[in-house]
N, C-alpha and C positions, 0 to 999 in steps of 0.2 A: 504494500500500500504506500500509494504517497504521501508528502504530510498533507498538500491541500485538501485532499481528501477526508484526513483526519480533522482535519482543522473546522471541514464544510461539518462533519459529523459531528464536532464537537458541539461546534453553535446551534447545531440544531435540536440538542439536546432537550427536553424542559426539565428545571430544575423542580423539586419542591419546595414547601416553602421553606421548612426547616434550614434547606442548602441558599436559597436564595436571600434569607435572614443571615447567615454565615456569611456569604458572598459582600451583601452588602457594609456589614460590619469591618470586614478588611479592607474594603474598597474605602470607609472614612478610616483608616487608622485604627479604631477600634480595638480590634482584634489579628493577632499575627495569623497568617495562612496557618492550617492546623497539623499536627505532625498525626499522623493513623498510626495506631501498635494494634497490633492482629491477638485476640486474646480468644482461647478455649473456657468456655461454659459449659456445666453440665448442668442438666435441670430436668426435672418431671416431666413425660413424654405429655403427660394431660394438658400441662402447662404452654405446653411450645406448641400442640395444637391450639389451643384459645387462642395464643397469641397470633399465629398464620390464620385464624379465622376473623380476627377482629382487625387485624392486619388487611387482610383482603374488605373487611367493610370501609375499610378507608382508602384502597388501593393503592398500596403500597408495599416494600415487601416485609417479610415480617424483620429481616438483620433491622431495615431503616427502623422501624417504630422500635425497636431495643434499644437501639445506638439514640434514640431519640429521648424516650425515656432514663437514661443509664444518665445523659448529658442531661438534662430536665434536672436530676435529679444531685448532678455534682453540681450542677449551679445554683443550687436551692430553688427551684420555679416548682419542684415537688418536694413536699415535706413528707418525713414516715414516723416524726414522735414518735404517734402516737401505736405504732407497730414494735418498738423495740424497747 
């Protein structure tokens, strides 16, 4: 492949909003471009069904809505007090 090809594919991408909230955040300075570390979970097969079901009610896939929630959740925008 060539890159303008990649390039045309890139931009044609659509973002969500989640990535487009991030986007525009480093575009004011805000927030530095984000470094990814690849991490293994285990968890409850019941569990990781709900979540690709509820996943799919929002269309999206189910890694995003973790990665969404996981970061929701380092940044305090979900609180679990009252859980632990």
């Amino acid at each position: 492949m060539n890159d303008e090809y990649l390039d045309k594919r890139y931009d044609e991408t659509p973002l969500d909003d989640e990535e487009r909230e991030l986007a525009q955040l480093i575009e004011q300075g805000k927030l530095s471009p984000r470094k990814n570390k690849s991490v293994t979970l285990r968890m409850q097969e019941a569990d990781l069904n709900k979540i690709k079901d509820k996943a799919a009610q929002l269309d999206i896939s189910y890694l995003t809505l973790i990665r969404s929630l996981l970061h929701r959740y380092a940044t305090e925008q979900i609180k679990m007090d009252n859980y632990f």
